[in-house]
GUTORKE-691939 format. One line per 10 residues: their letters; for each residue x, y, z of N, C-alpha, C. Coordinates in Angstrom, 3 decimals. Example, Ala and Ser with C-alpha at 12.3 -4.5 7.8 and 13.67 -1.06 7.14 Angstrom:
<vexmis>
AS> 13.190 -5.690 7.800 12.300 -4.500 7.800 13.200 -3.300 7.800  12.850 -2.250 7.080 13.670 -1.060 7.140 12.900 0.030 7.870
</vexmis>
This chain:
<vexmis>
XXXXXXXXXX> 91.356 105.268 105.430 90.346 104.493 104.728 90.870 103.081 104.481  90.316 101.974 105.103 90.402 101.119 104.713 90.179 100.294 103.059  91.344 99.723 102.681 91.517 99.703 100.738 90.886 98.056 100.676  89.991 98.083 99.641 89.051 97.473 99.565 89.951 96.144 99.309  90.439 95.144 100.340 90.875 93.896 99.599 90.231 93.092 98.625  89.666 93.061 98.124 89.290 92.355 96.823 89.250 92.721 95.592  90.185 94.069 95.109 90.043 94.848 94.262 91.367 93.822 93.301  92.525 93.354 94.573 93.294 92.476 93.430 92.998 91.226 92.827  92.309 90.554 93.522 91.432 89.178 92.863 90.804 89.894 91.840  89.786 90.797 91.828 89.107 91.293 90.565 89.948 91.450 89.828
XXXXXXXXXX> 90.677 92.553 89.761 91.936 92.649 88.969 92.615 91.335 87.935  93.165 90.417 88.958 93.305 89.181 88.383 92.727 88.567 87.482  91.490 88.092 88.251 90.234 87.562 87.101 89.968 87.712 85.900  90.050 89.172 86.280 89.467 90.178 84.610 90.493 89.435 83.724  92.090 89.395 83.922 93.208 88.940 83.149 93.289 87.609 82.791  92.654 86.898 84.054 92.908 85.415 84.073 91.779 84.432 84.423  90.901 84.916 83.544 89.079 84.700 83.308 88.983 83.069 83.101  90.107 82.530 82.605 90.641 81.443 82.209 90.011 80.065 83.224  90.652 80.754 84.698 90.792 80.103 85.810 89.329 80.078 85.952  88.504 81.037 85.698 86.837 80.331 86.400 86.463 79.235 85.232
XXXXXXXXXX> 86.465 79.578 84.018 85.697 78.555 83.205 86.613 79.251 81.992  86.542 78.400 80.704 86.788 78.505 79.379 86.089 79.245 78.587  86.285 79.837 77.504 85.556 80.648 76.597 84.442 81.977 77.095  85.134 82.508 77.987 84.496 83.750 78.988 84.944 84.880 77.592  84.323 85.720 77.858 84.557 87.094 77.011 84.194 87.921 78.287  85.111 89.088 78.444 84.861 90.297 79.317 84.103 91.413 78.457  83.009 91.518 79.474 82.288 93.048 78.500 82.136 93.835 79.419  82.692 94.212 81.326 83.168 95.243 81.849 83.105 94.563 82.977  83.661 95.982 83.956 83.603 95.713 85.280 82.833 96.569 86.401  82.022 96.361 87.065 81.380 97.181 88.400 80.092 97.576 87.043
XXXXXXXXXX> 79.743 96.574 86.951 78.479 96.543 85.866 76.981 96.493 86.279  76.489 98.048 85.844 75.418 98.616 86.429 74.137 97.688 85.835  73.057 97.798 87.149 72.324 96.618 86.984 71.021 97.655 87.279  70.199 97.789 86.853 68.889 98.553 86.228 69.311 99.892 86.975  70.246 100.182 86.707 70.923 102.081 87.211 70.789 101.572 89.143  70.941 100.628 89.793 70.764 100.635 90.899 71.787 99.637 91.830  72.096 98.470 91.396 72.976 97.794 91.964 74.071 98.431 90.945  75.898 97.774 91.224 76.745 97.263 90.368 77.805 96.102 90.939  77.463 95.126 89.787 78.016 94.176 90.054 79.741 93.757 89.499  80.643 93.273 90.504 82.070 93.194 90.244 82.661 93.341 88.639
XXXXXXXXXX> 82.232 91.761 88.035 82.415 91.961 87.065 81.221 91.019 85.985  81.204 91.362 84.346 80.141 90.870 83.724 81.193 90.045 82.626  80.672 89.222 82.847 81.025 88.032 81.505 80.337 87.692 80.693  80.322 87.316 79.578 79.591 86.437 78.615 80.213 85.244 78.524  79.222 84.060 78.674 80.085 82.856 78.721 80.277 82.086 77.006  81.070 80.936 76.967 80.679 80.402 75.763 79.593 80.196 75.376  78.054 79.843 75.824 77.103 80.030 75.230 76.493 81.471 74.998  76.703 82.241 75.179 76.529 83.635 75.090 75.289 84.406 76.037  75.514 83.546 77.452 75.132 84.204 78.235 75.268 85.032 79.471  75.323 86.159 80.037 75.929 86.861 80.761 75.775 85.944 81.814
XXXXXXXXXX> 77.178 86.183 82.748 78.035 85.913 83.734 78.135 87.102 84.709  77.301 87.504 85.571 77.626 88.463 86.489 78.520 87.278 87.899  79.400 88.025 88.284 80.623 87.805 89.186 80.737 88.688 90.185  80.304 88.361 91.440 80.873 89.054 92.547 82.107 88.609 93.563  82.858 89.445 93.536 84.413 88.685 94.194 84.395 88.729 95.719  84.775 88.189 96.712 84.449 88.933 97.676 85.868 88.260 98.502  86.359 88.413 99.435 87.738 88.058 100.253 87.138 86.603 101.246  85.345 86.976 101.737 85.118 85.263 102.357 83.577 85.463 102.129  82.944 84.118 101.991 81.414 84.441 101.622 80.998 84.261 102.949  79.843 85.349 102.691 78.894 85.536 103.808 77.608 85.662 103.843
XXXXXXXXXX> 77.222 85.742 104.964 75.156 85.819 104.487 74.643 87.245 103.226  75.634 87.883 104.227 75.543 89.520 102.818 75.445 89.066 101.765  76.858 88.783 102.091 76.998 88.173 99.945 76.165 87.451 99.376  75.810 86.368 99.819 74.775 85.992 99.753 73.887 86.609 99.207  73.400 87.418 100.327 71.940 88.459 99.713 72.170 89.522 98.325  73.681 89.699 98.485 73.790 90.721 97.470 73.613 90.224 95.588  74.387 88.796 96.075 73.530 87.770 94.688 72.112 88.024 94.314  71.236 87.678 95.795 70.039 87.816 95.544 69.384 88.731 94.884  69.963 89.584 95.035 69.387 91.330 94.769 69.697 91.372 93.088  70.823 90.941 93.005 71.169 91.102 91.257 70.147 90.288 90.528
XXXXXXXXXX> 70.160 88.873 90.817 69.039 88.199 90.335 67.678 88.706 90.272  67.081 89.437 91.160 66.167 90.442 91.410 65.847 91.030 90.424  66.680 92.027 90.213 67.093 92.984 89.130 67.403 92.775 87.388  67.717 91.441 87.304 68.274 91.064 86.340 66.843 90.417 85.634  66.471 90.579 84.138 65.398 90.395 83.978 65.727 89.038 82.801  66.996 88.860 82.589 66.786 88.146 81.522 66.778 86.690 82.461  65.889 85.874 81.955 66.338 84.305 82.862 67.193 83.384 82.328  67.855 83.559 81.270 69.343 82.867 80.922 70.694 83.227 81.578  70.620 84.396 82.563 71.936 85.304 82.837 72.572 83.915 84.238  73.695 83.798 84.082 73.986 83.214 85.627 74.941 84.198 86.128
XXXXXXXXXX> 74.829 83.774 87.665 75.064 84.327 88.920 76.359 83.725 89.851  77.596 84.041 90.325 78.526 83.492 90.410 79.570 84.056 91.803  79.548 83.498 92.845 80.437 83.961 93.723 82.084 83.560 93.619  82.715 84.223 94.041 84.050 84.145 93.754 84.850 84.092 95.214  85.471 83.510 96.007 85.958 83.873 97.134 87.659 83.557 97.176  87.692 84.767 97.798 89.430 84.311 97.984 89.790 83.449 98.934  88.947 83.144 100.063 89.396 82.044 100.829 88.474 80.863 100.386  88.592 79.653 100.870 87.771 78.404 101.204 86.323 79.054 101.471  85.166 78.639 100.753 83.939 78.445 101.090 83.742 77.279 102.276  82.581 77.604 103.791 82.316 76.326 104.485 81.062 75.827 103.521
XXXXXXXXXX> 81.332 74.446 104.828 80.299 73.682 104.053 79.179 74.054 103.947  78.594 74.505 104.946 77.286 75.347 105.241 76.592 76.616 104.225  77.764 77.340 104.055 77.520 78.287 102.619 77.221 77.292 101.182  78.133 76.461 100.951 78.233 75.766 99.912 76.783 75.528 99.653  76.323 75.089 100.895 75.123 73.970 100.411 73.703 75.317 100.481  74.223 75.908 101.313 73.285 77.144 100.747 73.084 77.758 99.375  74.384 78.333 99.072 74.910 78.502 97.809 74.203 78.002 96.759  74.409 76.458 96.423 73.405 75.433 95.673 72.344 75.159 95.728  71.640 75.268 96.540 70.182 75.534 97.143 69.926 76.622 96.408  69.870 77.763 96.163 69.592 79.091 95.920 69.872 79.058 93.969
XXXXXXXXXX> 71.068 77.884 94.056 71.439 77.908 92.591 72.134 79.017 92.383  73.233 79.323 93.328 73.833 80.276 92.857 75.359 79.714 92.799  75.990 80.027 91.193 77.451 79.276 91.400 78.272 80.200 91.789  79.947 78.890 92.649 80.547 79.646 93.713 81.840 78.659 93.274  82.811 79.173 93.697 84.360 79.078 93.485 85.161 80.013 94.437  86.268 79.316 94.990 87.680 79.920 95.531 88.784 79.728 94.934  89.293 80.688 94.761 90.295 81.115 94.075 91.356 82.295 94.934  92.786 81.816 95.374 93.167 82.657 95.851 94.199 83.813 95.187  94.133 85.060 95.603 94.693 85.709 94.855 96.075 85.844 94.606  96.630 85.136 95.746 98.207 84.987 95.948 98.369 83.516 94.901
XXXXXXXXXX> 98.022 82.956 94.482 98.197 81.688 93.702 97.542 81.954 91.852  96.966 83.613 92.117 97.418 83.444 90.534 98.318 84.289 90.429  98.844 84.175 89.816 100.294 84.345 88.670 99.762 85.515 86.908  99.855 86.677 87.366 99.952 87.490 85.786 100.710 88.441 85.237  100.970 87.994 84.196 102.340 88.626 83.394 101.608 89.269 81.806  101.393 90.457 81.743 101.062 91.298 80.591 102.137 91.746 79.711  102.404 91.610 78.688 102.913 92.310 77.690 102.635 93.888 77.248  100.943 93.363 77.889 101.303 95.054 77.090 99.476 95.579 78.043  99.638 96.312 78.322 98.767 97.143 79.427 97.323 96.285 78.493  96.031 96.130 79.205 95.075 95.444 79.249 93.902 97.100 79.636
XXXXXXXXXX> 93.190 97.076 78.781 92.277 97.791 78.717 91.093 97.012 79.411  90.209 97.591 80.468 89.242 97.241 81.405 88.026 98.361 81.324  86.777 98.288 80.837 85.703 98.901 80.519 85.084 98.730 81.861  84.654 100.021 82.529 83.912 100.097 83.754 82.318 100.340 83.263  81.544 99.691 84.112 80.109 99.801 83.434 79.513 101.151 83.754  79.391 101.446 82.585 78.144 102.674 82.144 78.872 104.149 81.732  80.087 103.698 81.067 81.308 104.563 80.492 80.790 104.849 79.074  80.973 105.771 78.758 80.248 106.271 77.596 81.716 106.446 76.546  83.225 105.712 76.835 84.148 105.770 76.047 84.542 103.851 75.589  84.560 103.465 76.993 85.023 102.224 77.002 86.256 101.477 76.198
XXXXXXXXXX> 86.852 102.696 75.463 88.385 102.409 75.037 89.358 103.711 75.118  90.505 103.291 75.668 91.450 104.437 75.490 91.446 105.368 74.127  91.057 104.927 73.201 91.264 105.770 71.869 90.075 106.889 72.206  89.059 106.429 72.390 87.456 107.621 72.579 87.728 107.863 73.866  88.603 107.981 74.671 88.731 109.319 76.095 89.837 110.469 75.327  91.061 109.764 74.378 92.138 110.434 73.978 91.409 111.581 72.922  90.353 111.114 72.088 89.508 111.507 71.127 88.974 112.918 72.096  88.410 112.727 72.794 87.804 113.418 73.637 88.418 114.749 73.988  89.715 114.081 74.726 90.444 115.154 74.910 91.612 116.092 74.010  91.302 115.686 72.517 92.346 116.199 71.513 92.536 117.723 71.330
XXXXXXXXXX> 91.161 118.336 71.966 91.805 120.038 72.461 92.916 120.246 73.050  93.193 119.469 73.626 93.909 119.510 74.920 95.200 119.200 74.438  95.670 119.145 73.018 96.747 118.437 72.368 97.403 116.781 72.262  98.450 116.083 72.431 98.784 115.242 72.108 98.756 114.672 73.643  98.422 115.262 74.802 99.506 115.136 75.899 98.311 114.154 76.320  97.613 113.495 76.382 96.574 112.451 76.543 97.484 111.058 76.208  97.565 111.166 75.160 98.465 110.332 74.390 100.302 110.240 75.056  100.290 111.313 74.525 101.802 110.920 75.588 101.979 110.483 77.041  101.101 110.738 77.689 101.143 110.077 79.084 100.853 108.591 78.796  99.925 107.955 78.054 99.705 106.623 78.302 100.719 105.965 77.416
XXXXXXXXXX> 101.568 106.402 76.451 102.400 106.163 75.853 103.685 106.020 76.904  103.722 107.056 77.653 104.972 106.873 78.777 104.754 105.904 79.509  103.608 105.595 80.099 103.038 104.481 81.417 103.378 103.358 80.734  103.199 103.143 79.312 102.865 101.795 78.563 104.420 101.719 78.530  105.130 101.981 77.933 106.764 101.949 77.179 107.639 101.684 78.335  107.167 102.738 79.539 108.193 102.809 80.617 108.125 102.207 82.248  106.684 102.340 82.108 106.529 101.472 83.363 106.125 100.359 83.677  104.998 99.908 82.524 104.470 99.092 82.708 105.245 97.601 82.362  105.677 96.794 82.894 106.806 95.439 82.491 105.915 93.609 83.087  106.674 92.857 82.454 105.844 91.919 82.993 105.787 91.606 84.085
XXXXXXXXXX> 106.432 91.935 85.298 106.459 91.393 86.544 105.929 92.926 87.567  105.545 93.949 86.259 104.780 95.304 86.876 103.573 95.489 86.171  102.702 94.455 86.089 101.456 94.587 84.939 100.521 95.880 85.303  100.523 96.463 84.647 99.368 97.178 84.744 98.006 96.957 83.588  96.778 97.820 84.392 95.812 97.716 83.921 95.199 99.354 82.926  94.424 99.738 82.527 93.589 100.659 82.729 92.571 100.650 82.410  91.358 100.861 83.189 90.173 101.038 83.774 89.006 102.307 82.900  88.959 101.740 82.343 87.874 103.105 81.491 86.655 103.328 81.758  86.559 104.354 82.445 85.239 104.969 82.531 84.943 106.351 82.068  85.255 107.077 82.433 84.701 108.824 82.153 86.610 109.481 82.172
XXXXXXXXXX> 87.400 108.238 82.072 88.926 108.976 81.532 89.777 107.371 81.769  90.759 107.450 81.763 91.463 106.472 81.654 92.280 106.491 83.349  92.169 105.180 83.836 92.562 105.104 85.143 93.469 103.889 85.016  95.165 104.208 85.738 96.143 103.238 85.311 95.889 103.001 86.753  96.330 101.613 87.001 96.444 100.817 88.527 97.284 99.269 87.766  98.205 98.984 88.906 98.970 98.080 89.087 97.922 97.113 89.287  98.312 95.357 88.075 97.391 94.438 88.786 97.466 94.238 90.246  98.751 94.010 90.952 98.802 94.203 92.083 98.601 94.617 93.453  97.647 95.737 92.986 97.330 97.112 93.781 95.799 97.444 94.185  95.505 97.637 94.882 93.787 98.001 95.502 93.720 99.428 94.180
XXXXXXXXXX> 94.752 100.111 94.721 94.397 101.976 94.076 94.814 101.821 92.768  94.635 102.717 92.183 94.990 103.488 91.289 96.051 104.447 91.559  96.833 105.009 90.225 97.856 105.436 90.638 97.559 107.026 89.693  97.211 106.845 88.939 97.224 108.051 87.805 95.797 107.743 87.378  95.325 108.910 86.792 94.185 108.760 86.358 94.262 110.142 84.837  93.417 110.275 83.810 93.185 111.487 82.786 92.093 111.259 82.554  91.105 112.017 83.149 89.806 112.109 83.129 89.402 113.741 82.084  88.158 113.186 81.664 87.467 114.098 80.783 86.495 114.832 81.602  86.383 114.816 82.916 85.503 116.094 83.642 86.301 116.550 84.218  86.580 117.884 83.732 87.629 118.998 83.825 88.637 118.911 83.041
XXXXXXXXXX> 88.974 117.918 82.466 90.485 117.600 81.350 91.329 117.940 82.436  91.631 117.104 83.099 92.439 116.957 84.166 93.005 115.530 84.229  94.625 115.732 84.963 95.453 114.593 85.040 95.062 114.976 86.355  95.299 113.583 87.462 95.163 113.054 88.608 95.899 112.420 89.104  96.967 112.699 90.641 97.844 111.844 91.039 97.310 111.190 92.078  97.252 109.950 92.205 96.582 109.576 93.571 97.732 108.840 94.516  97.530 109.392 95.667 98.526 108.916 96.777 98.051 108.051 97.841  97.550 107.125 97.795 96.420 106.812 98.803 97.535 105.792 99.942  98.647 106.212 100.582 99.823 106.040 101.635 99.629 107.059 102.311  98.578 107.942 102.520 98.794 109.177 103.249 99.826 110.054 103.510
XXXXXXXXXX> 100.386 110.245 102.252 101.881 111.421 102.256 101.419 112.375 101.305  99.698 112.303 100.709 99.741 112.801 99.641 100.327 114.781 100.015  99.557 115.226 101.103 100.477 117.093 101.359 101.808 116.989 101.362  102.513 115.869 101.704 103.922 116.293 101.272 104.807 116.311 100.063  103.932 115.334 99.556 104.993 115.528 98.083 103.801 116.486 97.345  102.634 116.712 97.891 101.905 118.234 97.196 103.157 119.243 97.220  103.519 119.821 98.599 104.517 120.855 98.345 105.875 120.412 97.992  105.774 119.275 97.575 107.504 119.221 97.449 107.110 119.643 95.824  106.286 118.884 94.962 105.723 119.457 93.527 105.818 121.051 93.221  104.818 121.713 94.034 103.924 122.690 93.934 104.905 123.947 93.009
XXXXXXXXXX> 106.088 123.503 93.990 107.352 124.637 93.579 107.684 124.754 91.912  107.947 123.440 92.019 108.272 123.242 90.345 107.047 123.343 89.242  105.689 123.188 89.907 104.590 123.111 88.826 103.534 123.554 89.795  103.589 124.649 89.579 102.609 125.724 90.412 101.091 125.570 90.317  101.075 124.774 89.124 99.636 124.723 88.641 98.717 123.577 89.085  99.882 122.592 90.125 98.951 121.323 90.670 97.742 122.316 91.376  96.800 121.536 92.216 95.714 121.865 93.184 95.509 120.717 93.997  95.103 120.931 95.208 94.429 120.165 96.125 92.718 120.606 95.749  92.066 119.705 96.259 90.370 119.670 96.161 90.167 120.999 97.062  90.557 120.602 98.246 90.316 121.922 99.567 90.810 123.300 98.848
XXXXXXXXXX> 92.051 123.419 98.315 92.044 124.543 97.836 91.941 125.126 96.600  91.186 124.155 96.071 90.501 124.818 94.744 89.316 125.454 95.152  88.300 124.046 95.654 87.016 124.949 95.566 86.664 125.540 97.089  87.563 125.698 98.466 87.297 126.223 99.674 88.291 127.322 100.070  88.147 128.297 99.232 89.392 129.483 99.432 88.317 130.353 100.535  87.188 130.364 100.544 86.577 131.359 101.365 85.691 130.926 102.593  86.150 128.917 102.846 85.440 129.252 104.213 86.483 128.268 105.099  86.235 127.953 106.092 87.422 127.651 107.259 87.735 125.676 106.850  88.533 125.554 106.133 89.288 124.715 105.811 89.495 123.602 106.990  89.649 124.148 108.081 89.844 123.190 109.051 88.541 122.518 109.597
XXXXXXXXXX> 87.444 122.843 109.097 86.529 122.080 109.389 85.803 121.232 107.990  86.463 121.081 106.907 85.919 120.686 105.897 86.817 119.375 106.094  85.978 118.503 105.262 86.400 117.086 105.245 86.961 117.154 103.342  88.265 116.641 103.373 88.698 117.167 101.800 87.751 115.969 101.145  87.633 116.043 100.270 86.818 115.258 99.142 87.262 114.306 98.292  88.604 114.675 98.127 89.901 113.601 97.767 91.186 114.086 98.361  91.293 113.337 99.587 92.545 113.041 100.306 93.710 112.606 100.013  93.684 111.831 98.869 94.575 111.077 98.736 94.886 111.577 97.086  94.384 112.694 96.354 94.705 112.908 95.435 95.030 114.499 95.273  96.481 114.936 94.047 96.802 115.892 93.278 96.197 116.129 91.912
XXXXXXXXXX> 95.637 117.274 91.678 94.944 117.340 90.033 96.057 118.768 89.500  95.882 118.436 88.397 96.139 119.704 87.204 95.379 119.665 85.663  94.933 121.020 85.659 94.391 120.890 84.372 95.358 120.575 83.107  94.920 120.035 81.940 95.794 119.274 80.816 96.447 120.602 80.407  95.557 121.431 80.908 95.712 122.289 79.368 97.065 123.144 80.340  97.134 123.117 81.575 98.385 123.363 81.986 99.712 122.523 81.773  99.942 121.606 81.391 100.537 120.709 81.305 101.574 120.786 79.656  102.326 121.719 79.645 103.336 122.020 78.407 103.494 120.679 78.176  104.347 119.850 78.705 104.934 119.175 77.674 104.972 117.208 78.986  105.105 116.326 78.791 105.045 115.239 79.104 106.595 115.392 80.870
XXXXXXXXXX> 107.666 115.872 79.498 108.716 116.361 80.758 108.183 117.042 82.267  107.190 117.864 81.996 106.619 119.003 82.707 106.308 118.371 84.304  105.381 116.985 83.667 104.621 116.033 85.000 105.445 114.941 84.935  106.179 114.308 84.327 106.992 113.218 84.354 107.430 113.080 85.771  107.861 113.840 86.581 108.748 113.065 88.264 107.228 112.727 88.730  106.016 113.738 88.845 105.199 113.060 89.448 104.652 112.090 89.114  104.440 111.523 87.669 104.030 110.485 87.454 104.935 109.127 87.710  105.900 109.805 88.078 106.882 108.660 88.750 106.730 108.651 89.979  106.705 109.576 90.727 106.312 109.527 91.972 105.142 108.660 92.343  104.206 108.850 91.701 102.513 108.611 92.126 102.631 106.697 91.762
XXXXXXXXXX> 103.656 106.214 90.512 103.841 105.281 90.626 104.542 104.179 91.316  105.551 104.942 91.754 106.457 104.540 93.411 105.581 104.288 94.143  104.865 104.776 94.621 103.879 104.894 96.017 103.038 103.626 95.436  102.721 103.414 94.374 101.770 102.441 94.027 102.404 100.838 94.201  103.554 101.210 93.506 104.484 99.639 93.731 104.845 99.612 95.557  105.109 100.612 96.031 104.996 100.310 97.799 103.659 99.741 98.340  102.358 100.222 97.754 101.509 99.808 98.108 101.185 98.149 97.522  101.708 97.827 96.553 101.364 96.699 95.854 102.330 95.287 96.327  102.764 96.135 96.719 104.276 94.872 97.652 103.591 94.189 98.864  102.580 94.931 99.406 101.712 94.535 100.605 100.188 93.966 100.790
XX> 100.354 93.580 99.014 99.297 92.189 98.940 100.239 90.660 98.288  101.536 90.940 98.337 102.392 89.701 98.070 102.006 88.588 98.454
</vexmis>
C-alpha cells in the first residue's frame, strides 16, 4: 500500500499552524463535512471563522475540485477555504486558484522544523472523546493499563527530536510527527491495544511475540478459523491486536510497544 505522503505536512501544520497565518485555533483533523466529505484539517481563524485546509503534496485540477465540493457542502458563508501544497504552486493554478477565491500556500515539509515537549493531543472529526482523559475514562474497566501505556509512550519515548502526536478518535492513536503511520493505537471498540507494522514484517515479529504473549491475534485468525484463509484478503495487514483485559501488567506488552515503535522511527527516517 502506498503511505499517503501528505500525512507529514498535516502532521506538521496541526503543530506549526503558526506558519499559515497567526491566531489559528485547531478544533480537529479529517473534519466531517455534512456526514459526506472530510476535510484535512479545520481551523478557526482570529476572527472566529472556520478555516477548512486541504494539504496535498502538488495542486491539481482534483484538488481543485475537491475545494469545490467542501464549499458546496459548507453552508455557512463566512467559512474560508485553503490549499496547502508541499511543492511550488504553477502559475496557471495560482490564477485559477484566485479566480475561484480559493486561498493557497506552499509550504514544504522538509523546511519545517518541530520540537514538542510533551506529546500534542489531535481531535479527529466526529470522535465522540476528543481528549485522552474521555477514551482512558472509557476504558477504566479495563484497569489502569490505558493510562500506563500513554504514560510509558509520553515519559519514554516520546523526546524532542522524536515528537510524537496522538490522534483521537474512537481510542487514542500515537504516530511520530515524522511518520505517514501510526505506530500504536488503544481503541474502545473491543478494548483493544493495536500494534501497527506497516514495513511489511508485520507475521514475523507476530510469531516472534506470540510465544511470549499468546494472547496477541491477527484479523485472519480471529475472525476466519473456518474458511480457506488463503483466499481472504486480511483486513489489517499491517496490524497485531490484544484485548486490554488480557494485558496483566504494562511489563507484559512493553518489547512490543518498543518494537512497533522501532519500525515507526525506520519508517520516519524516510521522509527526512
Amino acid at each position: 500500500m502506498k503511505p499517503n505522503e501528505e500525512i507529514v505536512l498535516q502532521n506538521k501544520l496541526l503543530i506549526r499552524h503558526d506558519l499559515i497565518e497567526e491566531g489559528l485555533t485547531l478544533t480537529e483533523r479529517e473534519s466531517l463535512i455534512q456526514m459526506r466529505k472530510r476535510c484535512d484539517i479545520l481551523f478557526k481563524d482570529k476572527e472566529g471563522r472556520n478555516l477548512y485546509i486541504e494539504v496535498k503534496e502538488v495542486v491539481d485540477d482534483k484538488a481543485i475540485e475537491q475545494m469545490l465540493g467542501y464549499r458546496t457542502f459548507v453552508k455557512d458563508n463566512d467559512s474560508r477555504f485553503m490549499l496547502i501544497a508541499n511543492y511550488p504552486i504553477n502559475d496557471n493554478y495560482q490564477s485559477k486558484l484566485h479566480e475561484l477565491q480559493i486561498e493557497y500556500m506552499a509550504r514544504n515539509k522538509n523546511d519545517i522544523q518541530v520540537q514538542l515537549k510533551n506529546i500534542v493531543e489531535i481531535p479527529k472529526g466526529n470522535s465522540n472523546y476528543r481528549t485522552k482523559e474521555n477514551v482512558i475514562k472509557k476504558l477504566n474497566k479495563q484497569g489502569t493499563i490505558a493510562s500506563d501505556i500513554y504514560n510509558y509512550i509520553a515519559n519514554n519515548l516520546h523526546t524532542l527530536n522524536t515528537s510524537i502526536i496522538c490522534n483521537i478518535s474512537d481510542g487514542i492513536m500515537f504516530q511520530l510527527v515524522q511518520c505517514n503511520e501510526k505506530f500504536l493505537s488503544i481503541s474502545t471498540i473491543g478494548n483493544r491495544l493495536l500494534f501497527h507494522f506497516p514495513n511489511g514484517n508485520r507475521d514475523s515479529i507476530y510469531a516472534k511475540y506470540k510465544i511470549t504473549i499468546p494472547e496477541l491475534y491477527r484479523y485472519k485468525d480471529k475472525y476466519l478459523e473456518n474458511i480457506d484463509k488463503d483466499k481472504f484478503k486480511d483486513k489489517e495487514p499491517n496490524q497485531i491486536d490484544i484485548k486490554l483485559k488480557h494485558v496483566i501488567s504494562l511489563d507484559y506488552i512493553k518489547p512490543l510497544i518498543n518494537e512497533a515503535y522501532k519500525q515507526s522511527l525506520i519508517s520516519s527516517r524516510s521522509h527526512i
